[in-house]
N, C-alpha and C positions, 0 to 999 in steps of 0.2 A: 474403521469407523462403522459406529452402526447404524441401521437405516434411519433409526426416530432421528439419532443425529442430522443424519443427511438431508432428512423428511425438516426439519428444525431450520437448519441452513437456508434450505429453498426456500420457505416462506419468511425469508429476510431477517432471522434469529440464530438463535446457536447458544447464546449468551458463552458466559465463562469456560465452559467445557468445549465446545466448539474454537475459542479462542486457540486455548490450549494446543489442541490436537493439532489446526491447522499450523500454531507456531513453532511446533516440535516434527511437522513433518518441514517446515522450510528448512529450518537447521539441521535435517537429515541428508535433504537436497544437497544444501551448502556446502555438509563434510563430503558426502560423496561426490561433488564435482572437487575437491580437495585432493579426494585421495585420486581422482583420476589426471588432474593437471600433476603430482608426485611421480606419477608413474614415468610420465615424458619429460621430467625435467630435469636439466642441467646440472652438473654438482654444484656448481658454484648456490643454485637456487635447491636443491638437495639440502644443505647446511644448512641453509634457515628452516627447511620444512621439517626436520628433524629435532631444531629448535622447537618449533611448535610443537609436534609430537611430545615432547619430554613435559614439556613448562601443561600441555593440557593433560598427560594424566598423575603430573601433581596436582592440577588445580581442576578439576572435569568443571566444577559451577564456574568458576570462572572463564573457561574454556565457553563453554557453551554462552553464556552471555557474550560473547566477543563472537561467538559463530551467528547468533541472533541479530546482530547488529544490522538496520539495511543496506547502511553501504559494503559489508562483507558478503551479503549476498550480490552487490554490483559488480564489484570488483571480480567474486571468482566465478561470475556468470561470463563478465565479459572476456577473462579471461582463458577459461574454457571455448570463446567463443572462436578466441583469437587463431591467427596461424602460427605464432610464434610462440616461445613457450611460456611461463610464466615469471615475470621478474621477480629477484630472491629479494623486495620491497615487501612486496603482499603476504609472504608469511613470517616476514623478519617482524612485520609490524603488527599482526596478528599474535607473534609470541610474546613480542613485549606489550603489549596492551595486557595479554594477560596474565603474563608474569606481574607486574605492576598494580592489578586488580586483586591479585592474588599475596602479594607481597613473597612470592617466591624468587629466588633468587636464578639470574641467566644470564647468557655470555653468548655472545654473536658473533661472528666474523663474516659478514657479509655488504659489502660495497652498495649503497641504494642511495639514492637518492633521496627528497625529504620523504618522509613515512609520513601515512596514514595511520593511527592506533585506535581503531574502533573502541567506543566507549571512553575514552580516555584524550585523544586528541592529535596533533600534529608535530611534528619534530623534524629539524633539520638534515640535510643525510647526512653520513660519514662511513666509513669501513667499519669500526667498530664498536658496537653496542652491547651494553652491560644492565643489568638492574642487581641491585647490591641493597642490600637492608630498605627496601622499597624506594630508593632512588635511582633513577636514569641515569647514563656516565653515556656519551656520544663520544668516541677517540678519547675515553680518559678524560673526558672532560663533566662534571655535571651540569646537566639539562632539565630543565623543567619544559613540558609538554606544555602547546597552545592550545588550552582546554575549549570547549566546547562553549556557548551561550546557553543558559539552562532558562527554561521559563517555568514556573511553577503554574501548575495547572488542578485547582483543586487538591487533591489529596498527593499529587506525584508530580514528577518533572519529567520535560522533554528537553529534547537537543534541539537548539537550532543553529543549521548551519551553517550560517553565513555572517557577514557583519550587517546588520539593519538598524533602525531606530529598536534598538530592544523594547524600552518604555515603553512605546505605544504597541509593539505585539503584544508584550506584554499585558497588557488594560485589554485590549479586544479579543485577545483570545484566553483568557482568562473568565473573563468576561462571557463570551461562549461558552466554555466548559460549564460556567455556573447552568447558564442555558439549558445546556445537556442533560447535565444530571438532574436537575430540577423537572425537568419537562419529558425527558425520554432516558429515564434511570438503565432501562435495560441497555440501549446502546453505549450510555456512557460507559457501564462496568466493562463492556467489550472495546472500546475506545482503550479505557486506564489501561487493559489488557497488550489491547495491538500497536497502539502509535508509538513510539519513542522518538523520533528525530520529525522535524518540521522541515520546508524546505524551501523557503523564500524564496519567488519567481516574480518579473514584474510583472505591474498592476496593466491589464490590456486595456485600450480604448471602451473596450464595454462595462470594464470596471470590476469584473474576480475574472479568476480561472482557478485551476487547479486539475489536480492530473497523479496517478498512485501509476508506478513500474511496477512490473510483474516480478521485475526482482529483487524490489527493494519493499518485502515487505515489511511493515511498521512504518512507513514513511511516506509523508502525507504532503505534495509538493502542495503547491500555493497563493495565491498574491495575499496584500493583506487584506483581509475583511471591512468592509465598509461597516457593519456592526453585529454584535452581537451573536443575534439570532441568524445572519449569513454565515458566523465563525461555524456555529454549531451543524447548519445544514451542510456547509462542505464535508468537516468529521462524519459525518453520518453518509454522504454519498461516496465517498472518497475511503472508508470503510468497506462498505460493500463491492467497489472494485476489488478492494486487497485480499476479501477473502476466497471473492469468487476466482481470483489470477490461483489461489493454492490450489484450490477444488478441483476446478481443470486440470492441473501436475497430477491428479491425484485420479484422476476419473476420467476419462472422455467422455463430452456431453455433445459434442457436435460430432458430424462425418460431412460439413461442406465441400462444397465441391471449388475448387480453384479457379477463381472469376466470378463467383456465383456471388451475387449485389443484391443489398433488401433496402427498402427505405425504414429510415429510425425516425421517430416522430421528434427527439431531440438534436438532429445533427441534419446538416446543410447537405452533406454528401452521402450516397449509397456505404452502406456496410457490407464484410460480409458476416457469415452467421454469428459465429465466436461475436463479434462486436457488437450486430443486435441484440446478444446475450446478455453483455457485459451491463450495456444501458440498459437493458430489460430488468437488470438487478439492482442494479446503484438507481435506477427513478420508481423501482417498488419502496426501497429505503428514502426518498424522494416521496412520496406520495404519503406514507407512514409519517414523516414527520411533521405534514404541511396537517394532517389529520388531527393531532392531539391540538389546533388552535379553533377560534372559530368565528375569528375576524376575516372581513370581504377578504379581501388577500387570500390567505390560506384556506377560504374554501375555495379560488378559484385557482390556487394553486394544487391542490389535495386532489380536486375533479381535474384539471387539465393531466396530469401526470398521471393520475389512475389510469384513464381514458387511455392516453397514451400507452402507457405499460401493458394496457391488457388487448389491444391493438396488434402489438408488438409480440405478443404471447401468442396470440391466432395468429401469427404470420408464421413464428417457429413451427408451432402443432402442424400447420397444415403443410409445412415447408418438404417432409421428409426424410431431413435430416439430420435430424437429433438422435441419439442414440438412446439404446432403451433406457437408460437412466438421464440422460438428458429429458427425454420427453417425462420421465417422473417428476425429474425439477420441474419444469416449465409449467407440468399439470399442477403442482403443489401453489407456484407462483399466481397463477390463472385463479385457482379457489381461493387464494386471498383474497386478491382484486375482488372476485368477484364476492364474497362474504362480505365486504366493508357496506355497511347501509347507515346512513344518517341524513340529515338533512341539508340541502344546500340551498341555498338562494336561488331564485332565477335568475338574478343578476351576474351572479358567479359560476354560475351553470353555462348560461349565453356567452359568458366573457371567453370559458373555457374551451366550448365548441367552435367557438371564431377561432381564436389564434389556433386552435387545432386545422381549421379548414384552412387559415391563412399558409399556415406552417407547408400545410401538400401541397397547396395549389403553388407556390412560391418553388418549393422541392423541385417540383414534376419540371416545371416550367426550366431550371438550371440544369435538370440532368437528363434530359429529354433526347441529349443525343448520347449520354453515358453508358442508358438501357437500352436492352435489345425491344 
């Protein structure tokens, strides 16, 4: 990566290039925890990964869109994680996803239970599985796969994965995308880029959440959006975790120290750095968004979240702990904040500096016996 890149990233961009890079080094990740779960594993789990082997370098694009996938980065994270070895599930179903993507033909003899087939969907188990003139055979039997929920989003589609009211995701986050591109084109381009699968989560008493895994990148967990322009602030916050989870694989940006606690101006409980980091990044993407409106709302949202973020950024600088390219991001993040000049309201100025005062004095008060 080169530094304008990285210099790009930090101050909350990258656009399409950046996308890219980041997406090609997780599927780097992904095959090389592959090839090292191969090493330790069983024949019986051997047979399928040999399977895959053959079917990805007939098919390498099809190959790689199934390595791309974020639950194949779930699956072989946590199975790397695992103490046991890998079940011959996970790559019997990664071969036939993309034999079947591929329309190349393959033959399996391996015992699983129901498969996962990234990109492609769900299937029963049996011992043996076949793909013959682009059709599934499960035991000699054919099989059609329990495909995915697709939402159309603007120009492209996403997975979702679960059973929900589709309809109404459908309308609101649709709805949002319009949002996006309309109003903050540069993130959308990187959106169509990184999301693929959605992730339906319940709706919490406060009314959203959502939440991006470090190994599921493209995948954007969720409740559903109460409207619109929330759809789009999630994609845009929920973004920036995703890319800053690669960056890190890719860079050490912290050297915290274990137990070592900061207060984040958006969360109830102490962090430690990496996680000050993480909100440091997803509420400058946060504060960017609330910026391009300039209704009371979003300017007391745009100043509360600056404020915040760049609070958060003199806590990093002055922490220590960053490493020298950490402290480059941090410093890049800081001269954003600190370049945005327009005008606010006193209204939404005052509103902002309250719940910011609210926010510590409430904090201090809960963790008081947490810190030293």
């Amino acid at each position: 990566m080169s530094f304008s890149l990285f210099r790009e990233l930090a101050r909350g961009g990258g656009g399409a290039p950046a996308i890219r890079l980041l997406s090609s080094a997780r599927r780097s990740r992904t095959l090389l925890m592959v090839s090292l779960l191969a090493r330790q594993a069983p024949p019986e789990v051997l047979v399928a990964y040999d399977a895959l082997k053959a079917v990805s370098a007939a098919a390498p694009k099809a190959a790689d869109l199934v390595l791309a996938h974020p639950m194949t980065g779930v699956a072989v994270s946590r199975a790397s994680r695992a103490t046991h070895a890998a079940s011959p599930g996970l790559f019997t179903g990664m071969a036939l996803a993309t034999a079947l993507r591929a329309g190349v033909d393959l033959h399996v003899e391996a015992p699983c239970e129901e498969l996962f087939l990234p990109t492609v969907g769900r299937v029963r188990g049996g011992a043996v599985f076949s793909v013959l003139n682009g059709q599934l055979f499960v035991d000699g039997v054919p099989h059609a796969p329990v495909s995915p929920v697709r939402l159309a989003l603007g120009p492209r589609e996403v997975e979702l994965d679960t059973d929900v009211d589709v309809a109404r995701w459908q309308e609101v986050m649709a709805a949002g995308w319009d949002e996006l591109a309309l109003n903050h084109p540069e993130v959308a381009e990187e959106c169509a880029l990184a999301v693929t699968v959605l992730s339906p989560i319940p709706t919490p008493p406060s009314g959203m959440a959502s939440a991006t895994l470090a190994d599921a990148f493209g995948c954007v967990y969720l409740s559903l959006p109460p409207d619109p322009r929330t759809a789009a602030l999630t994609l845009v916050h929920e973004l920036q975790h995703a890319k800053l989870a690669v960056l890190i694989d890719l860079f050490p940006l912290t050297e915290a120290h274990p137990g070592e606690l900061f207060y984040a101006p958006w969360r109830d409980d102490p962090r430690p750095l990496v996680g000050l980091l993480h909100g440091t990044y997803a509420h400058l993407g946060v504060a960017a968004f609330w910026r391009r409106y300039t209704d009371g709302r979003a300017q007391e949202e745009h100043t509360r979240w600056r404020t915040a973020s760049r609070q958060a950024a003199a806590t990093m600088l002055a922490s220590g702990r960053l490493t020298r390219l950490g402290t480059a991001f941090v410093t890049e993040i800081a001269e954003v904040l600190d370049g945005w000049d327009g005008p606010v309201s006193p209204g939404a100025r005052t509103a902002a500096e309250t719940a910011l005062a609210r926010h510590r004095a409430l904090w201090e008060d809960a963790n008081r016996q947490r810190l030293p």
